[in-house]
C-alpha positions as CSV (number, residue, x, y, z in Angstrom):
1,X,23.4,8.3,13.5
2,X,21.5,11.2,15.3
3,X,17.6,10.2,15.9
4,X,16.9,13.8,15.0
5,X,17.7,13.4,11.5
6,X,15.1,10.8,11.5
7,X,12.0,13.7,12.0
8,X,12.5,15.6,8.9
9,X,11.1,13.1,6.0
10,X,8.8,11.5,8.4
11,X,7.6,8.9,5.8
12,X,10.5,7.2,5.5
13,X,10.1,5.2,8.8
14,X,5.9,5.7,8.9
15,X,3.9,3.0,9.5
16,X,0.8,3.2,6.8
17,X,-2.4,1.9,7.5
18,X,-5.0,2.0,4.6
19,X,-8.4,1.8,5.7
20,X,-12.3,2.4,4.1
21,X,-14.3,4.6,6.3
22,X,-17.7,2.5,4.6
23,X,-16.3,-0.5,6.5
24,X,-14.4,0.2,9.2
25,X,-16.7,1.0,12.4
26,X,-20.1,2.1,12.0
27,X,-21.0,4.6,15.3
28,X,-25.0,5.2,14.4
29,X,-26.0,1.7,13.4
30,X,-27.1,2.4,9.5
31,X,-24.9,-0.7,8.9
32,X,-22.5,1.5,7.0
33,X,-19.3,2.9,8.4
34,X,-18.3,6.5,9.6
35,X,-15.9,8.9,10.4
36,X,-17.6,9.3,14.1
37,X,-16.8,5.8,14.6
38,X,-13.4,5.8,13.2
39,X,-11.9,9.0,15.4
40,X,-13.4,6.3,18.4
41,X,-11.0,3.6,17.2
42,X,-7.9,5.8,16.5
43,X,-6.6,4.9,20.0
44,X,-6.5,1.3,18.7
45,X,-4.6,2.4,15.3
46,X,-2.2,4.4,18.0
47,X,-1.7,1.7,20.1
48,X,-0.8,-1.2,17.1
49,X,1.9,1.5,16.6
50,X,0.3,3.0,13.5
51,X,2.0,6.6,12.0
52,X,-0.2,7.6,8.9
53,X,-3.4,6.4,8.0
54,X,-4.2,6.3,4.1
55,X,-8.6,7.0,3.9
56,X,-9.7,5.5,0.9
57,X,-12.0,7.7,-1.0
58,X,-14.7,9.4,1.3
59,X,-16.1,11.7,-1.3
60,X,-19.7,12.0,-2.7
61,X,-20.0,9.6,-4.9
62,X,-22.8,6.9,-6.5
63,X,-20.9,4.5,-5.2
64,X,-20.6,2.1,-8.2
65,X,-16.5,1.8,-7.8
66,X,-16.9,1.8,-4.4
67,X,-16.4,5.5,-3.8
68,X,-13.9,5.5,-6.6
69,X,-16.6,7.0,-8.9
70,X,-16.3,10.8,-7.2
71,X,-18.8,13.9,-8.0
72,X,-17.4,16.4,-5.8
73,X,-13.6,16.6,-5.0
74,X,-14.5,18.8,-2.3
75,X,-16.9,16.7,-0.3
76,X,-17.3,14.1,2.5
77,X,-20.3,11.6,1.7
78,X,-23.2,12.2,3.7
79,X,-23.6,8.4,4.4
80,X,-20.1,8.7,6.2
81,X,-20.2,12.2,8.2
82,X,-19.9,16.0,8.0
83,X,-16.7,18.3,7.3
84,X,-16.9,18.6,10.8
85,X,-16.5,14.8,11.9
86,X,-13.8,14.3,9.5
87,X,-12.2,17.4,11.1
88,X,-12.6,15.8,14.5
89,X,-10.8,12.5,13.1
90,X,-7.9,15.0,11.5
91,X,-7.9,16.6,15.2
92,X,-8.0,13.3,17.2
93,X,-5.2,11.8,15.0
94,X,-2.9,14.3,15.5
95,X,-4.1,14.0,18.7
96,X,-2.4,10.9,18.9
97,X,0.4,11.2,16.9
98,X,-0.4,9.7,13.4
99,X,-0.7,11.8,9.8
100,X,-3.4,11.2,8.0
101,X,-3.4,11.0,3.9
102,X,-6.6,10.6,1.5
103,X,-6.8,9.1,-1.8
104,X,-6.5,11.3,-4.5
105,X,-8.3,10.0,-7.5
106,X,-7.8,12.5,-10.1
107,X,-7.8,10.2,-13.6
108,X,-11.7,10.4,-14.0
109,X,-14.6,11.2,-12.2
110,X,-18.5,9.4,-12.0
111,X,-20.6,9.9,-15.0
112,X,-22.6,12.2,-12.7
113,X,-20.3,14.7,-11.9
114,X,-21.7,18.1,-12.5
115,X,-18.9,18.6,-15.0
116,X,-19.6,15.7,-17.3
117,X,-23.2,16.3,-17.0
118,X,-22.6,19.5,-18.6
119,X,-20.0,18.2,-21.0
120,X,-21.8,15.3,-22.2
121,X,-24.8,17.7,-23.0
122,X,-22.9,20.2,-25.9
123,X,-19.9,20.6,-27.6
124,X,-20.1,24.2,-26.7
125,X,-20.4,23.2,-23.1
126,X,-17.5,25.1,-20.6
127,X,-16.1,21.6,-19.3
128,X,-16.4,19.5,-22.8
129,X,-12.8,20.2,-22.4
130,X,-12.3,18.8,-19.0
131,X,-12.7,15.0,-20.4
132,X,-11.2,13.3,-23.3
133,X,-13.1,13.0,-26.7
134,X,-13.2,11.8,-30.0
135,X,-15.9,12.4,-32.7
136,X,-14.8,9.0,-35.3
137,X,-15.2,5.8,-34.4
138,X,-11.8,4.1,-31.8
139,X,-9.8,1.2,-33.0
140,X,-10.1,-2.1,-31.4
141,X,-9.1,-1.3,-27.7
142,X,-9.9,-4.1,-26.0
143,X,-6.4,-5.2,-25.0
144,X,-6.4,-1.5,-23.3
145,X,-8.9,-2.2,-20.9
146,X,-8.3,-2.3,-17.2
147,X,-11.2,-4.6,-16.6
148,X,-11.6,-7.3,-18.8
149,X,-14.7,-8.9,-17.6
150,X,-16.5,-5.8,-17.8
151,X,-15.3,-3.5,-20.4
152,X,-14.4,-4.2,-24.0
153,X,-13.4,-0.9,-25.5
154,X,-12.1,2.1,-23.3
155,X,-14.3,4.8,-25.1
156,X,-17.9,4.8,-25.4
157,X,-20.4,6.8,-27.5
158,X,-22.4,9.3,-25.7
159,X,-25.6,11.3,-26.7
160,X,-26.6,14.0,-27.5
161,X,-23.8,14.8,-29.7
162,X,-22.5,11.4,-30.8
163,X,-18.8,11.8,-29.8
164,X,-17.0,9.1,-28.1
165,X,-15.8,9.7,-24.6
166,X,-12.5,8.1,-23.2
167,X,-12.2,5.9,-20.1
168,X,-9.3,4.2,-18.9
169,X,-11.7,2.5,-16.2
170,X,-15.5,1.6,-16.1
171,X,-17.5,3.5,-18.6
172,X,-19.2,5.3,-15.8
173,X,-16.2,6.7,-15.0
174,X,-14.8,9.3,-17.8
175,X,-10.5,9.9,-18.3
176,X,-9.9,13.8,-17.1
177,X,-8.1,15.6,-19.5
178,X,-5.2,16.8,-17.4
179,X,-4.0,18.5,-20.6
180,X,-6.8,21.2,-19.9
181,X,-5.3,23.6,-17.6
182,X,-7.9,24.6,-16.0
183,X,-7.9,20.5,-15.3
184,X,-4.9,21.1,-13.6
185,X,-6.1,24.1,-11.3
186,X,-8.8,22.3,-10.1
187,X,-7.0,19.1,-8.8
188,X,-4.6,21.9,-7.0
189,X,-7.4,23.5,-5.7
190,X,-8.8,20.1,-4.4
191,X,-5.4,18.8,-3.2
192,X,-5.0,22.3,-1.0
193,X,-8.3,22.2,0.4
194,X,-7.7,19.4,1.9
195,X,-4.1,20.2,2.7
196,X,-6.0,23.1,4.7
197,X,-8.2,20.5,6.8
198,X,-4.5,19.1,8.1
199,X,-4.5,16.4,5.1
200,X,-0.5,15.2,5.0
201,X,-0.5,13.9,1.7
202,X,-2.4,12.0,-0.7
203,X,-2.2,8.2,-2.0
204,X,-2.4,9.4,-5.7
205,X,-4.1,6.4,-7.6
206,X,-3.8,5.2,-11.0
207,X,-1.0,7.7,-12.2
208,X,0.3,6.5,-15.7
209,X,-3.2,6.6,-16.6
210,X,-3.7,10.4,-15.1
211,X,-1.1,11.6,-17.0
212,X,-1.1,9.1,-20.3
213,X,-2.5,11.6,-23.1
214,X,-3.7,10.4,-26.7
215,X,-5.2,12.5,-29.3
216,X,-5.2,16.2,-29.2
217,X,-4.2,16.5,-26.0
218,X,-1.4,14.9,-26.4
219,X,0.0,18.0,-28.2
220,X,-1.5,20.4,-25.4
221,X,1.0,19.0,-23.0
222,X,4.3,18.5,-24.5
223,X,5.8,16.6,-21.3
224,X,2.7,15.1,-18.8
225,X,5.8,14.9,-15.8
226,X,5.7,18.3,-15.6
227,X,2.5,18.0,-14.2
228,X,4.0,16.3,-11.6
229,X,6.8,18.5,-11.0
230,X,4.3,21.3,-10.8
231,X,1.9,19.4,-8.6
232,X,4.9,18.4,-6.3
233,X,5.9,22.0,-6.0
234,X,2.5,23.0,-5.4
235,X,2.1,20.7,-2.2
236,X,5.3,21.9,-1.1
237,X,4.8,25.4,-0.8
238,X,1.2,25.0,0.6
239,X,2.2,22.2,3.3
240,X,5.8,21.4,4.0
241,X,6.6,17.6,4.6
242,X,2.9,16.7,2.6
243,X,3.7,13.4,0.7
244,X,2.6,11.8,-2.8
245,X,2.6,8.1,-2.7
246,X,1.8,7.0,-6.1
247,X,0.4,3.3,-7.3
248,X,2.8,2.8,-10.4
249,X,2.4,-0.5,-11.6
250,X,5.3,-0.6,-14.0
251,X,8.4,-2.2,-14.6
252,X,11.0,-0.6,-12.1
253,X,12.9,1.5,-14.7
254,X,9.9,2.8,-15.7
255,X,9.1,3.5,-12.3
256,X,11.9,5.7,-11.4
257,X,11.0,8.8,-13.7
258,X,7.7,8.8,-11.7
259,X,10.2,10.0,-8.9
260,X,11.6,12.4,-10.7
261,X,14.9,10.3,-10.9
262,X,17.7,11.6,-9.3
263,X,16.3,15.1,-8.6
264,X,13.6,13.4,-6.6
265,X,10.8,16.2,-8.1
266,X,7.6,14.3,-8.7
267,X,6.2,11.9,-6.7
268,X,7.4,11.5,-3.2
269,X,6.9,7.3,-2.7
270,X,6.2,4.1,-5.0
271,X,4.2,0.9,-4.3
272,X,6.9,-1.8,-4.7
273,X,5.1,-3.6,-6.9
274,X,7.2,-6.1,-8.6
275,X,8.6,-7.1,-5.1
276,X,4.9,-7.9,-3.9
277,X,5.0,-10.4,-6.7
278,X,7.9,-11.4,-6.6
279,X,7.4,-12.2,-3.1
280,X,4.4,-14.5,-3.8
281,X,6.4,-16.1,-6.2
282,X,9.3,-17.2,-4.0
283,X,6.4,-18.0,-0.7
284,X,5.4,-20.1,-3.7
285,X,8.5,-22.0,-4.6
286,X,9.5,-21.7,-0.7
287,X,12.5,-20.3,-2.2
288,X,14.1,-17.0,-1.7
289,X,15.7,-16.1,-5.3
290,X,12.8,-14.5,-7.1
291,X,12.4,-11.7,-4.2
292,X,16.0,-11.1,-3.6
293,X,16.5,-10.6,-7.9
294,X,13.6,-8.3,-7.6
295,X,15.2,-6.1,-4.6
296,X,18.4,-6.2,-6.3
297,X,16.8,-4.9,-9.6
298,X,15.2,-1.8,-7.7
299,X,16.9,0.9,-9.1
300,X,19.3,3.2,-6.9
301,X,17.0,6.2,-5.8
302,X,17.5,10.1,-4.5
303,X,17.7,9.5,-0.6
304,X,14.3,12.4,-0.8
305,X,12.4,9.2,-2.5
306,X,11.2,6.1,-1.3
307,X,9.5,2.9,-1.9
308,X,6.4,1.3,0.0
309,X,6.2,-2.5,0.7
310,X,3.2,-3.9,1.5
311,X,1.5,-7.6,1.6
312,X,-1.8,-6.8,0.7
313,X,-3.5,-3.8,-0.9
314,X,-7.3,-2.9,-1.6
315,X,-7.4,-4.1,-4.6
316,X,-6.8,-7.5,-6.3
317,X,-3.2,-8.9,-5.6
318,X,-1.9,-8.5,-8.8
319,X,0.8,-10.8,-10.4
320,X,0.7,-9.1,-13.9
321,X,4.6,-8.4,-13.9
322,X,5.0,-12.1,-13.8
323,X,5.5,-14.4,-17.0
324,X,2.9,-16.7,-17.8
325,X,4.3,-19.5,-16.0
326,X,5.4,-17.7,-12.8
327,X,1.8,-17.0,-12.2
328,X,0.3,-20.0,-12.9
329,X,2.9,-21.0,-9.7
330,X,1.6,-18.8,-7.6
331,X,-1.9,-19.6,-8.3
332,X,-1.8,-23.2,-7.9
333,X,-0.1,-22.6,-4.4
334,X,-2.4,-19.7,-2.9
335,X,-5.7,-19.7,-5.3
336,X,-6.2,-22.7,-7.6
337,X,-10.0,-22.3,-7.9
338,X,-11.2,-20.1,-10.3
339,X,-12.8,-17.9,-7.5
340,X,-10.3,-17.4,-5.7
341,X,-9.2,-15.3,-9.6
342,X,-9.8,-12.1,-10.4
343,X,-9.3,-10.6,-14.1
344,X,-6.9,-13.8,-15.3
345,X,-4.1,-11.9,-13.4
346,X,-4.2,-11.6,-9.8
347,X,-5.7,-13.3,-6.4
348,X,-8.6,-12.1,-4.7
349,X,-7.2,-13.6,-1.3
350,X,-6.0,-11.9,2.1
351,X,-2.9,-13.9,3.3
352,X,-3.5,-16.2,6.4
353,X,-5.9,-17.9,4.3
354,X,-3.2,-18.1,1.9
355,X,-1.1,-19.7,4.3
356,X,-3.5,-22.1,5.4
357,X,-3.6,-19.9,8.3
358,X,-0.4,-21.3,9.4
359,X,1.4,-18.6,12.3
360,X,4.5,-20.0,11.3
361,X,4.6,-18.7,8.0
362,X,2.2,-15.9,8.6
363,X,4.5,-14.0,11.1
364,X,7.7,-14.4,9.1
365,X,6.4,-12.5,5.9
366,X,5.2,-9.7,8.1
367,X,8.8,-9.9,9.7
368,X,10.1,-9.8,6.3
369,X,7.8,-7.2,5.3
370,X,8.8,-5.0,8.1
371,X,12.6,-5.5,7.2
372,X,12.4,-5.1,3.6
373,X,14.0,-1.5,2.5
374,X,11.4,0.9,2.8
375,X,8.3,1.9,4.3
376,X,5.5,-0.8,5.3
377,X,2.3,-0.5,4.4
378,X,-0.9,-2.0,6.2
379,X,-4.2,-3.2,4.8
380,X,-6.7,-3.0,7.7
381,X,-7.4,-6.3,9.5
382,X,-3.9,-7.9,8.4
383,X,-2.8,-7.3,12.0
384,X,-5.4,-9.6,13.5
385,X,-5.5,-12.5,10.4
386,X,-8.7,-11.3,8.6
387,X,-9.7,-13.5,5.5
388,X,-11.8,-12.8,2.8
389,X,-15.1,-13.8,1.2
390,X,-15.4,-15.2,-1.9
391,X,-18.3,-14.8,-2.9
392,X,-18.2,-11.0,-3.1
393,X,-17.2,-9.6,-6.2
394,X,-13.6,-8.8,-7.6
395,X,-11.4,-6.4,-5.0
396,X,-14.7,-6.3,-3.1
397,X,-13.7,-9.8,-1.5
398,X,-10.9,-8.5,1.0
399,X,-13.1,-5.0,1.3
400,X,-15.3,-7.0,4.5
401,X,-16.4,-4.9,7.3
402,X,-13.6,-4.7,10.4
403,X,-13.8,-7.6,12.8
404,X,-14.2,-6.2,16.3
405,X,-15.6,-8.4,18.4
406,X,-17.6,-11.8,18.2
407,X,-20.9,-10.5,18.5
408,X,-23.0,-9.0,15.8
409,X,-21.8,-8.2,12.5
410,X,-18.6,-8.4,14.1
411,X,-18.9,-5.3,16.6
412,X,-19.3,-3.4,13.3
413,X,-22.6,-2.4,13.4
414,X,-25.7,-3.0,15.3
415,X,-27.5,-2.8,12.0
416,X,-29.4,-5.9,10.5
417,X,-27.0,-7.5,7.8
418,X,-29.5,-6.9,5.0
419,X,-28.6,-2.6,5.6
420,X,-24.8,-4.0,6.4
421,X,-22.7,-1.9,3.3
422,X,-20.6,-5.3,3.1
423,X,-21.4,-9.1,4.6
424,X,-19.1,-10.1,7.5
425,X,-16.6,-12.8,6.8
426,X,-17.8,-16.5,6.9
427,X,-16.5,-19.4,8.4
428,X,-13.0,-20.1,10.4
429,X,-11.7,-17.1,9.7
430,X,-14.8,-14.8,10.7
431,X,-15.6,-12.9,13.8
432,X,-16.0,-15.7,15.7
433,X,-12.9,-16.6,15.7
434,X,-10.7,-13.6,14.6
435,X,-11.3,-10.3,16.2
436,X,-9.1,-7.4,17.6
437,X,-11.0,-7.8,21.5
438,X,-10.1,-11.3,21.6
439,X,-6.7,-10.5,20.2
440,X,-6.2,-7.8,22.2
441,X,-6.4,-10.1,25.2
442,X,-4.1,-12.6,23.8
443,X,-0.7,-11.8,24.7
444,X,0.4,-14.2,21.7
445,X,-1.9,-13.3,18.9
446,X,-1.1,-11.5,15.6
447,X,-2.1,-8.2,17.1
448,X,0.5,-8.4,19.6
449,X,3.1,-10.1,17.5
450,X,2.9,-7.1,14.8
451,X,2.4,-4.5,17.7
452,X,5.9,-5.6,18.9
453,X,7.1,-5.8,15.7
454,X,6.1,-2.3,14.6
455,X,7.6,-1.1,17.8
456,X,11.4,-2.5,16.7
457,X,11.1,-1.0,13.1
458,X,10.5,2.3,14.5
459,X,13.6,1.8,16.5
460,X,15.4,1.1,13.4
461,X,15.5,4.0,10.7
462,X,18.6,1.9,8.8
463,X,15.2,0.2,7.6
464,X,13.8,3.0,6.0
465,X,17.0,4.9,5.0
466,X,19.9,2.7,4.9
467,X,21.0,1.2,1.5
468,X,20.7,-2.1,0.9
469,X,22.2,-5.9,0.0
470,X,21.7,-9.2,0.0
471,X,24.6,-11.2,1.6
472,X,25.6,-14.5,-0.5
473,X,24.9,-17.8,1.5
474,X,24.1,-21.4,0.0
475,X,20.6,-21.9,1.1
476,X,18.2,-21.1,-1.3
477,X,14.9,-20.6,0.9
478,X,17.1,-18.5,2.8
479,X,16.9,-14.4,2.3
480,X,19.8,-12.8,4.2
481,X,20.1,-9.4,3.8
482,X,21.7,-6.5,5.3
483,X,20.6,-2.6,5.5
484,X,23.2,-0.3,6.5
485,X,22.5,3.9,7.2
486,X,25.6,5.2,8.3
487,X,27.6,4.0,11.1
488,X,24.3,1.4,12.0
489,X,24.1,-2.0,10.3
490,X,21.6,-4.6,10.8
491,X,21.4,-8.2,9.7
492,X,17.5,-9.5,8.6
493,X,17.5,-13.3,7.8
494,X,14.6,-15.3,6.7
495,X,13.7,-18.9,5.9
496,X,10.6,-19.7,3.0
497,X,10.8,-23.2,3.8
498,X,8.7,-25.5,6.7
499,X,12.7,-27.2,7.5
500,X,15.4,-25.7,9.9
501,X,18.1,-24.5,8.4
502,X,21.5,-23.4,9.3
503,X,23.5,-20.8,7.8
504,X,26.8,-19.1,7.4
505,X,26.7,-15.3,6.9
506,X,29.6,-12.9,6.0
507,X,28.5,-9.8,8.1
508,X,32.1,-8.0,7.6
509,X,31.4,-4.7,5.4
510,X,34.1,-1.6,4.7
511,X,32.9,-0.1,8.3
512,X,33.3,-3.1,10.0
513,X,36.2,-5.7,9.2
514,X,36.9,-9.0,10.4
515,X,39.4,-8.0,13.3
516,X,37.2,-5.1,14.3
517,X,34.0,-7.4,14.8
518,X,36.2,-10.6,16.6
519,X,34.1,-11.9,19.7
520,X,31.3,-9.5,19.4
521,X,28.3,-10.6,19.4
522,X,25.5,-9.6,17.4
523,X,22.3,-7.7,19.2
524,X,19.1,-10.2,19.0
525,X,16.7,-6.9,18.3
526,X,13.7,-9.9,18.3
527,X,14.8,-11.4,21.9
528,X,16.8,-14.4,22.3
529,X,20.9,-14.3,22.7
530,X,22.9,-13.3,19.8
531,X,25.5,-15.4,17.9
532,X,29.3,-14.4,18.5
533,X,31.2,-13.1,15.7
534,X,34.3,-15.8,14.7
535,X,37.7,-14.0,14.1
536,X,36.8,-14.6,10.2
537,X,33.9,-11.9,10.6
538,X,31.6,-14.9,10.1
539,X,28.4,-15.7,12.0
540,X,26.5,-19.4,11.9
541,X,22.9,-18.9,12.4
542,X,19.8,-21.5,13.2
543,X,16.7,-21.0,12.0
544,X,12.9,-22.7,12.8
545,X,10.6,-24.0,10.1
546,X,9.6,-20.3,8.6
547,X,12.3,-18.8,11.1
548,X,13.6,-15.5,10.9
549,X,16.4,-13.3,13.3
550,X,16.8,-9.4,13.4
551,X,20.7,-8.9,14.6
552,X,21.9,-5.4,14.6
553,X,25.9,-5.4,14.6
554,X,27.5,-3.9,17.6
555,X,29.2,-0.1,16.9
556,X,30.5,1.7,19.9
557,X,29.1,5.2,17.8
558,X,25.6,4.2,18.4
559,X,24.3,5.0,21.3
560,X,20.9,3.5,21.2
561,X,19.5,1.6,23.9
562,X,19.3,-2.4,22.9
């Protein structure tokens, strides 16, 4: 393995770090978060080992989604900065080595754009055709809706002209009709303006939706992928190396042709999905067969795609690919009240609380999260243990302001809390007692704990290119499983249950057999000694309550340092 053929698809060993700009550090005291005061924590992001930042939407918006409800594609909210101070956050990130990618919310836009404005006016109007229409009354579409609790129908009758209008999401927030190609030139013309400010990509949200077509415009675009193809092509020839990471939350069959299958033409990355819930699910039954069928079900991929792991997104922590059943599990484990629910399907919950704030437990899913195959992906304030707050509505419970310090509002703003965009966390796991100064100072905290982490899977590209399997033992809360790249192997082993355990693993493989690997012993990449290697190829292993061992196999072709 050469570490230069690590630098040419960058993302496939990035560390990603989503973030809101509204909540993250507020530099002027209005109580509401800005790009001036997040270029002055980027030296933090660099230090935790961060490689990309993901910016959740920044655009001008009414800010009834939360920014997701955009009027200008081209635009930086005035409540969060200038052109010019995001520019100085592109420049200062670079600065520090890490790419920075902004959401790219292209299904629908706010009610106030000035192209619905126009559109909602006239059926003559020039953009009537930019949105998605019907003049007779919908079916029951109730089932269809993406919030239940708020919508009961995704189309909604608009005056003047009496039509019905569609929306996948809030009514506030009408479907684009990406059939329309002059639809399609303006999200390229967005997408390379922002490519131009030294964007690397875009976290492309809600895409089944984007390109889902009904009606007349389903016959105006006899295949929506090529959209993608052509969008991917697009970024390609305007910034080399620019990424699309797409949230598809489908079944993983379904998921490949997002990729663009084996030709590896649309988008460039997938939110694992069904191993997120899957991986609740087994945390819940402290058993490790629900995530390891889940990881053996991914389909085999181009080596030019990849999938992104992740704990914890924005949003709500969705268990819809689970049956029934299975989710009822993992609420009565990690959210049994009803607020602690959001939408009848998912949690509205950051781990640690989770986890009854247990370190134990806490540090072996991010261990397991940063050996799964693929890339990790970071929520901000998982790396210190942040909580949530209940009483905030829906995904807005785990979208709390940054938790700096112990003083006021959490060193997030000087403001009063009444002008704070979001209340601080409550209670044990608010400022007070969780904050990245105090952490910082704490040689054992989280922050430290995933900084060193983050350090060894950056040493470890077999993580983020090698192909993958799990290795047959007989402990079910055990998940033992090996990634291999090459002439590099590693061994990742990890125990779902509060007991010790002891295991036997196999760790011989068509590269390495049983008399090549006699008395070696295995490289402890997480400190500690290594276990020796029997003359069977066989290695016994002990794990702590919640324990968990990274073991690289000894090859004399790699030349890495230990």
């Amino acid at each position: 393995m050469k570490t230069t053929e690590t630098s040419d698809l960058w993302w496939k060993n990035a560390v990603v770090y989503c973030l809101d700009v509204e909540t993250f550090y507020d530099s002027n005291g209005d109580g509401i978060g800005d790009f001036a005061g997040l270029t002055e924590r980027v030296p933090y992001l660099a230090a935790l080992g961060v490689t990309c930042i993901w910016l959740m939407p920044f655009y001008p918006t009414p800010d009834r989604d939360d920014g997701y409800d955009i009027t200008d594609f081209f635009g930086v909210d005035s409540r969060l900065g200038t052109h010019g101070d995001l520019v100085e956050f592109l420049r200062t990130a670079k600065d520090q080595g890490i790419r920075v990618i902004a959401d790219l919310v292209v299904n629908h836009t706010s009610d106030q754009h000035p192209w619905f404005r126009s559109a909602v006016e006239s059926r003559d109007s020039p953009f009537r055709d930019f949105y998605v229409w019907r003049s007779d009354a919908p079916p029951d579409t109730s089932a269809e809706v993406t919030f239940p609790d708020q919508e009961d129908s995704i189309w909604t009758r608009s005056e003047p002209t009496g039509d019905w209008y569609q929306h996948r999401f809030y009514r506030h927030q009408p479907d684009l009709n990406v059939a329309n190609p002059r639809v399609r030139d303006e999200i390229a013309k967005a997408a390379g303006f922002w490519l131009q400010l030294g964007m690397n990509g875009f976290r492309v949200d809600a895409v089944p939706f984007f390109i889902e077509l009904t009606g007349a415009q389903a016959d105006e675009l006899p295949e929506p992928h090529e959209f993608l193809k052509d969008f991917r092509r697009f970024l390609g020839r305007r910034s080399p190396g620019a990424i699309l990471l797409g949230e598809v939350n489908l079944p993983y069959e379904a998921q490949l042709r997002f990729l663009g299958g084996e030709a590896a033409d649309e988008l460039t990355m997938l939110f694992d999905f069904i191993g997120m819930q899957n991986l609740y699910l087994a945390l819940a039954r402290q058993d490790a067969a629900p995530l390891a069928a889940a990881l053996q079900g991914r389909p085999k991929t181009n080596p030019d795609s990849q999938w992104a792991t992740f704990v914890r997104n924005h949003d709500e922590l969705t268990l819809d690919k689970l049956t029934e059943s299975q989710r009822q599990e993992v609420f009565a484990a990690f959210g049994p009240e009803e607020n602690m629910q959001v939408y009848g399907r998912g949690l509205k919950r950051r781990l640690p609380p989770m986890l009854d704030g247990d370190p134990r437990r806490i540090r072996m899913v991010y261990s397991l999260l940063f050996s799964l195959p693929g890339t990790p992906v970071l929520f901000y304030g998982e790396e210190i243990g942040m909580g949530e707050d209940l009483a905030a509505d829906g995904r807005l419970a785990v979208r709390t302001p940054m938790q700096w310090t112990d003083g006021k509002n959490g060193g997030f703003s000087s403001a009063e809390e009444a002008n704070l965009v979001a209340r601080p966390v409550q209670g044990e796991y608010g400022p007070d007692a969780v904050n990245a100064a105090r952490a910082r100072q704490d040689p054992e905290s989280l922050l430290h704990f995933m900084a060193g982490l983050i350090r060894r899977y950056r040493q470890c590209p077999e993580l983020g290119w090698g192909s993958f399997e799990v290795l047959s033992q007989d402990n079910p809360s055990i998940l033992a499983h090996r990634c291999t790249w090459e002439a590099s192997s590693m061994v990742l082993v990890h125990n779902f249950a509060p007991s010790a355990a002891r295991v036997t693993l196999d760790v011989t493989s068509s590269r390495h057999s049983a008399s090549d690997l006699d008395g070696k012993t295995l490289l402890d990449l997480l400190g500690g000694t290594g276990p020796q290697i029997s003359r069977k190829g066989t290695v016994d292993l002990d794990l702590e309550p919640y324990g968990y061992r990274w073991l690289r196999i000894p090859d004399p072709d790699d030349h890495r340092l230990p």
